[in-house]
Structures are given as structure tokens and as C-alpha cells.
PAKEVEX-528832 format. One record per residue: x, y, z of N, C-alpha, C, O in turn; residue in three letters. Coordinates in steps of 0.1 Angstrom, whole numbers, plus 5000, padded with zeros to 4 digits. Atoms other than C-alpha are relative to their C-alpha. Layout:
BEGIN
XYZXYZXYZXYZALA
...
***
This chain:
BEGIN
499950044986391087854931499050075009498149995014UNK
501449914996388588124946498849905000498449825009UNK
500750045005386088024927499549845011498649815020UNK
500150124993386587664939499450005016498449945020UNK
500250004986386787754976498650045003498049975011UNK
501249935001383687974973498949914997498049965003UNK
500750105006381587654957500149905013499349905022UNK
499950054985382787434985500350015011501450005015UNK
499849924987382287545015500149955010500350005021UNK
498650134988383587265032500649964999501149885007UNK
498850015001385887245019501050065003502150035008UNK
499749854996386387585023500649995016501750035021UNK
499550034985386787495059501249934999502349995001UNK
498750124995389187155060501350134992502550094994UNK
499049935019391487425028500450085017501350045024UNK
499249894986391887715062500549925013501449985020UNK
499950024988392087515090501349854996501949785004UNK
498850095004394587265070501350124997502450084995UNK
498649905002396987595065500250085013501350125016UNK
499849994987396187705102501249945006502249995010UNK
499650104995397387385112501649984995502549965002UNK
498650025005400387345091500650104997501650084990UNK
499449915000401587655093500550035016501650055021UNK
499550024985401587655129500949885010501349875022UNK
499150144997403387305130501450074994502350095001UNK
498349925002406387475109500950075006502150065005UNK
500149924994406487735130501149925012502349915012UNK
499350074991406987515161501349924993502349934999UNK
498850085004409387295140501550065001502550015006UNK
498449975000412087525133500250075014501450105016UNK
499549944990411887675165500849915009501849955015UNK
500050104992412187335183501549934999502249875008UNK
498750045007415387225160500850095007501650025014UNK
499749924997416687525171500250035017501050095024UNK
500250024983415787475207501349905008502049925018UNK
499350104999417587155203501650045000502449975006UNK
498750005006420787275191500750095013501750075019UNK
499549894987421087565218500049905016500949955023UNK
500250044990420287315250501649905003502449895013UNK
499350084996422387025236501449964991502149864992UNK
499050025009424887085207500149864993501249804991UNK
499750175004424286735194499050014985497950054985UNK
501050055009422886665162499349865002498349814997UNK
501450175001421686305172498950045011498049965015UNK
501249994994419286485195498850074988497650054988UNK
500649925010417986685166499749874990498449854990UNK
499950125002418186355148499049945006498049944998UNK
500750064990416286175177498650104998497650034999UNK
501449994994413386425179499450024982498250054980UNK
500950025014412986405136499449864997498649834988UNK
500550095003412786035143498649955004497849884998UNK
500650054993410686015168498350084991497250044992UNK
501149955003408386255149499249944982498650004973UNK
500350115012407785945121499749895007498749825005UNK
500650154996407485665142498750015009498749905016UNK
501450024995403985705159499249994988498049984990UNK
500650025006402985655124499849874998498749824997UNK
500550144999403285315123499049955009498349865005UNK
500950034993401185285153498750075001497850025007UNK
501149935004398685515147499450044991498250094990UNK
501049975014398185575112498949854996498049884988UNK
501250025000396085295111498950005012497749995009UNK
500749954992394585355141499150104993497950084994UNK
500349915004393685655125498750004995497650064998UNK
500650025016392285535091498449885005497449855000UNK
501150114993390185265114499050105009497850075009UNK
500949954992388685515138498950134986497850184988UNK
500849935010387685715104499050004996498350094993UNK
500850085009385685465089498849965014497849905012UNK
501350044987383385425124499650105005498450115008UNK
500749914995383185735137499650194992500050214981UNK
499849885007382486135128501350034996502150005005UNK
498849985006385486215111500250205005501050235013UNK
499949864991385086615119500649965014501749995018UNK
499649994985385186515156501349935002501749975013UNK
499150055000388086325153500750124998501450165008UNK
498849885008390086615135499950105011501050145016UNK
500049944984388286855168500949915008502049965013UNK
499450044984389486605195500949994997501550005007UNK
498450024998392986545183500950114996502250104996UNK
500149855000393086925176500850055014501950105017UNK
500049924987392286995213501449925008502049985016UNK
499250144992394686655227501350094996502450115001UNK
497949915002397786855213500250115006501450135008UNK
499849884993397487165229501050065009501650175008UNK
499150014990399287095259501449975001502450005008UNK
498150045003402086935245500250094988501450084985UNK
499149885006402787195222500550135007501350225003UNK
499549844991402887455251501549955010502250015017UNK
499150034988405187235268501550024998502450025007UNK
498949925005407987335249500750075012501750035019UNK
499949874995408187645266500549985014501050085019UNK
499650054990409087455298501549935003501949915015UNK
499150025007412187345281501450115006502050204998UNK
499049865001414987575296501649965004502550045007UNK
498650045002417887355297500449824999499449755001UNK
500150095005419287025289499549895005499249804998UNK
501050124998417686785317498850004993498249904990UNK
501950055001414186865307499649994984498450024981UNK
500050015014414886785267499149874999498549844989UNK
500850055006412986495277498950024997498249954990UNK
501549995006409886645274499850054983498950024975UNK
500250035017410786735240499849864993499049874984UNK
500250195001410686325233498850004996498249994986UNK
501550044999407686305246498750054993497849994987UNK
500549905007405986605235499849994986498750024981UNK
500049995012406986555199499549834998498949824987UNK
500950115000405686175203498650014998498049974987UNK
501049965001402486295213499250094989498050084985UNK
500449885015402086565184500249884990499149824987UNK
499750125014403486295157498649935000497749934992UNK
501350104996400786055173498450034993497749974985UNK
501549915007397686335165500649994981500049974970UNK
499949955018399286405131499649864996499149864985UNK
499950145007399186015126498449974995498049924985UNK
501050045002395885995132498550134993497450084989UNK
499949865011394686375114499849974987498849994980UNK
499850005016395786295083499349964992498550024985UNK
501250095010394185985068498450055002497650074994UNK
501749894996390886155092500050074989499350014980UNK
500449915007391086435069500249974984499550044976UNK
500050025010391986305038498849904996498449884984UNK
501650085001388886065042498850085001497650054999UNK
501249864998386786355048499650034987498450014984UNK
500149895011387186525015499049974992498150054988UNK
500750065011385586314993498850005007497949964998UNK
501450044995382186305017499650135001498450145005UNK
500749874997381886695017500250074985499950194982UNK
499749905014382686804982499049874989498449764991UNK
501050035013380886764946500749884995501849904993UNK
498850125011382286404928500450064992501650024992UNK
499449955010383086614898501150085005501650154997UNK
498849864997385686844918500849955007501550035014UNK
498750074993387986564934501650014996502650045002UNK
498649895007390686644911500050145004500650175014UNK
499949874995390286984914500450015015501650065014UNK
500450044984390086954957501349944997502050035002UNK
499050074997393286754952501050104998501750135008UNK
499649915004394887004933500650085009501750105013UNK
500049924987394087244958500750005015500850085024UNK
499650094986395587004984502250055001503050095009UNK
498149965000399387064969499950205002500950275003UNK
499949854999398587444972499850045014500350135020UNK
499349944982398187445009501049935002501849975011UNK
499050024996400587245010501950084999502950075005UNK
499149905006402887514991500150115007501250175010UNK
500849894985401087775016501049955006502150005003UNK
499350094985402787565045501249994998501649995009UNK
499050005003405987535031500950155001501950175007UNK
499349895002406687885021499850085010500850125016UNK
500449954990404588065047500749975015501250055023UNK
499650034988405687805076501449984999501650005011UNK
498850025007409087745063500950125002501950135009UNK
499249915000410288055057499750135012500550185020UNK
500249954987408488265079500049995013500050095021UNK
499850074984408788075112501550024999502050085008UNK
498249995001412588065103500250175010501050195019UNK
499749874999412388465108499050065012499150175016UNK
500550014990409788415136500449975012500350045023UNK
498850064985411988195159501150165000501050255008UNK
499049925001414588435153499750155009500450205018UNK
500049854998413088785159499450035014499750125023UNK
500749964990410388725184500249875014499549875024UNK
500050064991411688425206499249844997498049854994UNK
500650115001410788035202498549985011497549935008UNK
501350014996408288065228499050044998498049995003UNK
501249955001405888275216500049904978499249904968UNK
500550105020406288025177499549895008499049814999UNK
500650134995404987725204498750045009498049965014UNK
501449964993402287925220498850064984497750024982UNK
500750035014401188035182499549864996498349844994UNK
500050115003401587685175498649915006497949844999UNK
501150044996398987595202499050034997498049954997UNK
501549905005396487845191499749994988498650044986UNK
499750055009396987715158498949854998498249804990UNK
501050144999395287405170498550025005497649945003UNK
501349974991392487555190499550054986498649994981UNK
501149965010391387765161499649954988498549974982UNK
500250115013391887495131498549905008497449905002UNK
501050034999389487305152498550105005497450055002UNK
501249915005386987605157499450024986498250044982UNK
500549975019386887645118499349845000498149845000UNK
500750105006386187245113498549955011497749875009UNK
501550024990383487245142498550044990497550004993UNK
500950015011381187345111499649934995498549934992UNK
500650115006381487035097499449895005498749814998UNK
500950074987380286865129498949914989499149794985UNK
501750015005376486835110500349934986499749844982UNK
499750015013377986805077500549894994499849834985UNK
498950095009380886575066500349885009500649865021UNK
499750154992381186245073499149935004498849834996UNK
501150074994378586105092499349894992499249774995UNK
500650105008376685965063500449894996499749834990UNK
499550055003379185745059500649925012501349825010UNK
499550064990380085655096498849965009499149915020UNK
500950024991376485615108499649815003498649775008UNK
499850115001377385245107501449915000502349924992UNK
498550004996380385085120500249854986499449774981UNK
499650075016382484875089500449895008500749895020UNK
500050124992382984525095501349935003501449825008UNK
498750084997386584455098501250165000501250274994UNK
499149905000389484665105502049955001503150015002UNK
498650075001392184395103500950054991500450124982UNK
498949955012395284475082499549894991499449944980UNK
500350125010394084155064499250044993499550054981UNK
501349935007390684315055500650154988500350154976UNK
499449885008392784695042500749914985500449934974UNK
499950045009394684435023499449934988499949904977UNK
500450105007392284245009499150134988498750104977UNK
500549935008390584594996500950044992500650054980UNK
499149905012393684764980500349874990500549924978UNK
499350095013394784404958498449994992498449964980UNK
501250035011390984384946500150104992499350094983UNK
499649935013392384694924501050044996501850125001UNK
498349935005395184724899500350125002501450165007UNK
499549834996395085104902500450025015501350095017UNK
499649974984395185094944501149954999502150025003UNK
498450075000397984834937501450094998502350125006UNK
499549855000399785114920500450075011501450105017UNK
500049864990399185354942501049975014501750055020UNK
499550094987400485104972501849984998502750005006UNK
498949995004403385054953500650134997501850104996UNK
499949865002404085414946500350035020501550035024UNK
499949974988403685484985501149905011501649915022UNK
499050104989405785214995501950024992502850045000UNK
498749965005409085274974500150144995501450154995UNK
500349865003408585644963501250105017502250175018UNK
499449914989409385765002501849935000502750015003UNK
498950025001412685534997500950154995501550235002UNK
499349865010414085814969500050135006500950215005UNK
500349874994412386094991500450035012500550155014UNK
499549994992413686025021501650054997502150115006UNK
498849965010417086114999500350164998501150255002UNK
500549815004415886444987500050065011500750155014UNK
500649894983414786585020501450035006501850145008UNK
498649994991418186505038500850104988501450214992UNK
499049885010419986675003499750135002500550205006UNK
500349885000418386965002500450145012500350275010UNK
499049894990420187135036501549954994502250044990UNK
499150025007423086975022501050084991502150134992UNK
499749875014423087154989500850115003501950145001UNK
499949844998422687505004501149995003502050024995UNK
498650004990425287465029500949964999501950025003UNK
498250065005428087235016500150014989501350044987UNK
499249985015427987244978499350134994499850164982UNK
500149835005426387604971500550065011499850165011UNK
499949934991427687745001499350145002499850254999UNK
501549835004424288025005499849965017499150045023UNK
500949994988423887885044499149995003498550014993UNK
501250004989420987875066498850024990497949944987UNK
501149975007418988075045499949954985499149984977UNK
500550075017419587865011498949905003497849904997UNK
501250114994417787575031498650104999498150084988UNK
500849985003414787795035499450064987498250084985UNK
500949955014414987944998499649884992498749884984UNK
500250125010415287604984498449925004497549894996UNK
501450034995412087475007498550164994497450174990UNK
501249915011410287784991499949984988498849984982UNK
500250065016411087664958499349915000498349914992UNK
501450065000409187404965498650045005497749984999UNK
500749994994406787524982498950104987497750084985UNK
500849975016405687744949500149904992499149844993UNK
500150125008406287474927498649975001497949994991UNK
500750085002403387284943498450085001497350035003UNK
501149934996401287554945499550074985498550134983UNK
500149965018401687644904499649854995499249834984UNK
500450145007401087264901498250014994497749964985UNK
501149974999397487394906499150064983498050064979UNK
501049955013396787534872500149864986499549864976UNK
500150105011397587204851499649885009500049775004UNK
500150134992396486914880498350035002497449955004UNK
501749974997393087094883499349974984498149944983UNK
500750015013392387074846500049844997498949804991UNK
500050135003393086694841498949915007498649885019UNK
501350084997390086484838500349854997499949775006UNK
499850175002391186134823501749965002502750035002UNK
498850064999394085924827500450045016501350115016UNK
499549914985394586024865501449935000502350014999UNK
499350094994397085734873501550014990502750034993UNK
498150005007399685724843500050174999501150225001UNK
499049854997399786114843500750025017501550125019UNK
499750014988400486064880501649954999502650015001UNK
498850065003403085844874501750004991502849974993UNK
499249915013404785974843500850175012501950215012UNK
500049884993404786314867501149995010501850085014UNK
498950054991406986094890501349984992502350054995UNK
498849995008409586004864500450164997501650165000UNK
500249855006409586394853500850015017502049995018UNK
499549974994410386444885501849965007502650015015UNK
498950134996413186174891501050074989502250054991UNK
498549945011415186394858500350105010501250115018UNK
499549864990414986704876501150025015502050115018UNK
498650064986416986564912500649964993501750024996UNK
498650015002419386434889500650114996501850124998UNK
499449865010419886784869500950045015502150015018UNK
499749954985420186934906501449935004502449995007UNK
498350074995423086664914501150054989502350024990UNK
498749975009424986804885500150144995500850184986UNK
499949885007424187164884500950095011500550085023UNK
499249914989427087434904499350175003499950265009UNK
500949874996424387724908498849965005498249865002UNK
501249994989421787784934499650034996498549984999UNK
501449925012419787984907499649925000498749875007UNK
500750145007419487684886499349905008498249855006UNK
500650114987419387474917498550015004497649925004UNK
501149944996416587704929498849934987497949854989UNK
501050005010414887684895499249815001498049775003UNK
500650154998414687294894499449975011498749875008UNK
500450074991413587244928498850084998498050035006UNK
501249985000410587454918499849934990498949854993UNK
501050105018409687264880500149915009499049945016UNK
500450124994409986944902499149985010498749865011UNK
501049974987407887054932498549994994497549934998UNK
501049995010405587144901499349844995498149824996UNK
500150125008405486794884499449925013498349875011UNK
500350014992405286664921498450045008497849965015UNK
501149964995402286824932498649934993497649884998UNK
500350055014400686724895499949825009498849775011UNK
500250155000401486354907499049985015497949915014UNK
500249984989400486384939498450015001497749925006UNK
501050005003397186524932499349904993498449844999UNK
500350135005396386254905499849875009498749815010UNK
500250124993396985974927499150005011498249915012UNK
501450014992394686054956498850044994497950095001UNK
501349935008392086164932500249834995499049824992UNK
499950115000392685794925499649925008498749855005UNK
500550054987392285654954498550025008498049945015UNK
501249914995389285864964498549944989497449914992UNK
500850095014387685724928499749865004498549825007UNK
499850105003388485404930499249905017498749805019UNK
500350134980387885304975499050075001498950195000UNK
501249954995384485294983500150095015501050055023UNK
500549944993383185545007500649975018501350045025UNK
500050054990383085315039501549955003501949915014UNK
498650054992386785215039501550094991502550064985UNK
498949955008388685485026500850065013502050095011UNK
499349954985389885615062501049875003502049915010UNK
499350144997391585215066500849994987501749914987UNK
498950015010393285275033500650085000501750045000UNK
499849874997394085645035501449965012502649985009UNK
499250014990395685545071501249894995502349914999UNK
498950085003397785225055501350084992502550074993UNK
498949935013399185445026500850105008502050135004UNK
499549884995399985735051501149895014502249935018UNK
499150084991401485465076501549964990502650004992UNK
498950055006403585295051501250144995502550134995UNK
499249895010404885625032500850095011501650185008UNK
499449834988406085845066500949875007502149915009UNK
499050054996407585535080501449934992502649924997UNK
498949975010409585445050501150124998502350124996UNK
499049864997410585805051500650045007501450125003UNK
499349994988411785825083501349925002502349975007UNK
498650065004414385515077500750064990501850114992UNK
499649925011414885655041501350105005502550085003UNK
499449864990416285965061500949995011501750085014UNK
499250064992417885795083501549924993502749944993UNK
499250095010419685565062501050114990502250124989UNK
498949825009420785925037501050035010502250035006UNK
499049934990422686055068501449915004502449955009UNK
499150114999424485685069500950024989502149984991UNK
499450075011425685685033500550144998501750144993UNK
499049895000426686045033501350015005502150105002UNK
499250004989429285945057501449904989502549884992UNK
499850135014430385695022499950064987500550014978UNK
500349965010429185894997499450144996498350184999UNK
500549894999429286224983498750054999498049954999UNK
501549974996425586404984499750024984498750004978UNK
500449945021425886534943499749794992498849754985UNK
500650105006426186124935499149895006499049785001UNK
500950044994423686014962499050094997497950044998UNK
500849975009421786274947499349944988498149954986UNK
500750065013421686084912499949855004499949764996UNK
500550124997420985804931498549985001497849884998UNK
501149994997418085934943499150014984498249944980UNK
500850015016416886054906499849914996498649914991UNK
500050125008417585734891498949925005498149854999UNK
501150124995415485574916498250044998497449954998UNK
501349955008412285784906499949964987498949914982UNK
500550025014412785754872500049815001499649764990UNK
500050135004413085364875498749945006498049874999UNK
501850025004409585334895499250044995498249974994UNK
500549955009408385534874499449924985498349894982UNK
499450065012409385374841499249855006498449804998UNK
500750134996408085024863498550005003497749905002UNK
501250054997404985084872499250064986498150014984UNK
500749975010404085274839499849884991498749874985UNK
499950135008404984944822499049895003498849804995UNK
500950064992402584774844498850014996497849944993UNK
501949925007399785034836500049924988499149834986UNK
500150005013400584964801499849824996499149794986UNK
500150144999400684554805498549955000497849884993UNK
501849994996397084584823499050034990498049974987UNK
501550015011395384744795500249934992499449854990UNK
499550075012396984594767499249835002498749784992UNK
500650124998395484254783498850015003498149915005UNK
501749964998392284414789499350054989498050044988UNK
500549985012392084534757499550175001499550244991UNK
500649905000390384874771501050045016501549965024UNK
499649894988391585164798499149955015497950005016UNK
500250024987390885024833500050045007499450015017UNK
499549964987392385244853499450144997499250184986UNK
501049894995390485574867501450124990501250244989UNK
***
């Protein structure tokens, strides 16, 4: 991993200023939950400000992925850097239950930047790094993501706590000022060569018509569109667990989000070495993971529990990596910010009903067999689209897919 970072040195950049950033979003997160619970005792406000922080993705993730593909992509990632600043301080203004609407709004606004961030930066990658180290670079991608998890996750938990929520949403702001000082390097650098010419369509018609001209994007589209179903599942289980069927409280939720959070960051020593087959190890990686949530629905120890939620985090990160190293192979250059932003629209707004819908059927159904609901439903896309891979070549006679 060193090594790596040290070799690309722009990478080296988007790698700190993506754990800046996401570490100082966690931060704010649990403080804000927390904010919520003290102002208004309501979980449908807490509820209300996780929905609302999914739905600017529909409206702006391709926004996003469209302003990618035409302009600097650095400066995008600066200007919607600096555009949050304000509404992350505004929190702090927050001191009793009329003025919760600015939490609303606030976390609208932040969702909004993240919408349009994402696909930006994941369209970046591939224009500032070596082609031979996209795997690798992906790899690397679940390891800040594991950073951000355990770091922002568990440490913000003990942050709100010790030193006061306002000073985790004034971090939070500063967080954004300095992630965009770090990528102001790539200004000269990344992107450009690829935006010095605006692309000729930005219709959903046109995104569509690039991802079906390939079986592997197809995949990938399908993966992104039923995948957050199952995950939207997991996420709600997981405070669940701690709290109602291991009875560990408060702090199981954050040990269990650490177990992931290493998981995907040990994913890094077997997702960096894989050179061929990207897609069915991707995929296969997803079934793998789809046994493990069922084990979890049927195991009465938080050890164990613990243990699985890291091997799956592991297999996870593994798939995860694979498939945008997929994606990044496979979409040309000039419209991978318009596919990037569809996949990232479709997959966060799925997740957010997903999540929605778990908190309905709990109300119907215990969480250990809505648990192996959720497993089953990984291993069954799983199990479907590998059969698909395997249909494709078999009639092609030869390996097609990246």
C-alpha cells in the first residue's frame, strides 16, 4: 500500500483527502443523530434526516457524472468542497427543537455535494493513475473506506461524547476546506485531458445506450440496482444485532461497524493481486458474502458475530474493488463520469427505500429471519448473474468479459 501511494502521487492526493473527507463526515454524522435524539426524542426525525441524506442522489448523481465528463473534475471536487462548508457549521446553530429545520436543509445540501463528489472522484482515478494499477487503486479504495469506518465510526462516537457535537461539526467543516487544499494539486493534472472537449449527449438515453453496448457494464448495472435491495437490510440489522439480540448496546453498533471497517481494509492484500477474471471474482465475492449474513442470522455470540462481519466486509471490499476496476476497463474515458453518476444514483437511492422498507418489516418480522432474508438474496444475485457470465462465454466460445 505505501509503495503504491508513493508511485502515485495523485493518487496519493484524491487516497488523503478522500479519508479527510470521510472521516470528517462520520464525525458530523454521529454527532448529528445524536443532536437529533436530544432536541426531539423522535426516531422519525432521525429517520427523516437519514432519508433525506439519500434522496439528493437521484437528483444530482447524474448531475454529477454529467458535469464530470465536461468540465475539470479536480475543480469540481474544490468547488463542492468549499459549497458545504457553511452548511456543515450550521449545525452548531441548532439549539433546540424549532430550528431542527435547518438540520433538513443542511443535510440536503451536504447529501447534494456528496451526490455530485462521488461519481467526480471516482471518474478522476482512472485519468491520474498508471492503467496497470486500476486494480490495485481500487483495492486501495476499500481501505479508505475501512479508514472511515473505523477511524470515523468509532472515533467520532467518542468524539461527540467527550468534547461536545459542536466542535465534531466545526472539524467537519475543516475537513472540507483542507480535503480541497490537498486536491488543488491536481488542478494541472487530472482530468482535463479528458474534459478539454465537452461530450455530446448527456441524456439518460445516451448513459443508457453506453452501459447495454456491454455485457460486463450490464452486470455491473445489475449488481448496482438489486445488490443495495439486500444492503439496505444489512445496514438497518446491524444496530439491531448489538442492541436487541446480543444485548452489547451502543458500543456493539460501533464494534460491529469496525469489523467492517477492517474487513475492507484486509480485503487489500488479495483484491490488489487479482489480474484476470475481474467480474466473476467480483461476483462470486458477492455470493461469499450473501453465506456470511446468513451465518450472522443464526449465530447467539457477538464474538462470532464480530468475526463474520469482518470475513464478509473482507469478501466485500474484494467485490467491490473488482467491479469498478471493471467499469473503469471497460467505459471509455469521456463518459465514465455519466456512468459512474448513474450507478452511484441508482445504488444510494435503492438504499435508502431498501432501509426504509427493513424498518417496515421489522415491525412483521423478526430481524435474525429478515436477516436470512437478506443472505439469501445475495447469494441468489449472485448465483444469477454468474450464470449469465457463464451463458455469455459459453456462446462466445472465448472470455469476454474484462
Amino acid at each position: 500500500m505505501i509503495y503504491l501511494l508513493k508511485v502515485e502521487k495523485a493518487y496519493r492526493s484524491l487516497f488523503l483527502a478522500g479519508v479527510v473527507n470521510g472521516v470528517g463526515d462520520r464525525f458530523s454524522q454521529v454527532a448529528l443523530l445524536a443532536l437529533l435524539l436530544e432536541y426531539t426524542e423522535s426516531g422519525l426525525a432521525v429517520g427523516t434526516a437519514l432519508g433525506i441524506r439519500v434522496l439528493p442522489f437521484l437528483f444530482f448523481g447524474p448531475l454529477g457524472g454529467a458535469l464530470a465528463d465536461r468540465f475539470s473534475k479536480p475543480m469540481i471536487l474544490i468547488v463542492t468542497d468549499l459549497i458545504r462548508i457553511p452548511f456543515a457549521l450550521a449545525f452548531i446553530w441548532v439549539n433546540d427543537s424549532s430550528m431542527i429545520w435547518l438540520v433538513y436543509v443542511s443535510t440536503f445540501v451536504l447529501a447534494a455535494g456528496e451526490a455530485i463528489y462521488a461519481p467526480t472522484r471516482k471518474a478522476l482515478i482512472p485519468t491520474v493513475i498508471h492503467s496497470n494499477r486500476i486494480v490495485q487503486v481500487n483495492s486501495l479504495e476499500q481501505v479508505l473506506l475501512g479508514i472511515v469506518l473505523v477511524g470515523g465510526s468509532l472515533i467520532g462516537g467518542f468524539a461527540s461524547f467527550y468534547i461536545g457535537s459542536d466542535v465534531t461539526f466545526i472539524l467537519n467543516a475543516c475537513s472540507f476546506l483542507f480535503a480541497s487544499l490537498i486536491v488543488y494539486k491536481l488542478v494541472d493534472r487530472g482530468g482535463q485531458q479528458v474534459n478539454s472537449k465537452p461530450t455530446e449527449s448527456i441524456t439518460i438515453s445516451a448513459v443508457y445506450s453506453i452501459i447495454t453496448s456491454s455485457v460486463a457494464l450490464i452486470l455491473v448495472f445489475c449488481f448496482e440496482l438489486f445488490v443495495p435491495i439486500f444492503n439496505g437490510i444489512d445496514n438497518v440489522l446491524i444496530s439491531v444485532y448489538a442492541v436487541q439480540e446480543f444485548n452489547i448496546e451502543s458500543w456493539g453498533v460501533g464494534l460491529f461497524y469496525g469489523g467492517l471497517g477492517m474487513g475492507l481494509m484486509l480485503s487489500f492484500i488479495v483484491a490488489n493481486r487479482i489480474r484476470k477474471y475481474l467480474l466473476i471474482c467480483g461476483l462470486v465475492s458477492l455470493g461469499v458474502e450473501g453465506i456470511f449474513l446468513m451465518m450472522i442470522s443464526n449465530t447467539y455470540s457477538w464474538q462470532l458475530a464480530f468475526c463474520f462481519y469482518l470475513v464478509l466486509a473482507f469478501f466485500s471490499g474484494i467485490s467491490n474493488a473488482c467491479l469498478d476496476s471493471v467499469v473503469m476497463r471497460v467505459t471509455p474515458l469521456q463518459h465514465q463520469g455519466k456512468v459512474f453518476g448513474m450507478f452511484t444514483t441508482i445504488s444510494n437511492v435503492t438504499l435508502g427505500l431498501s432501509m426504509f422498507g427493513a424498518g417496515l418489516l421489522l415491525t412483521v418480522i423478526d430481524s435474525r429471519t429478515l436477516g436470512l432474508i437478506g443472505g439469501i438474496g445475495y447469494v441468489i444475485i449472485s448465483v444469477g448473474l454468474v450464470c449469465i457470465y457463464i451463458i455469455r462465454t459459453l456462446k462466445q466460445k472465448k472470455t469476454p468479459f474484462i
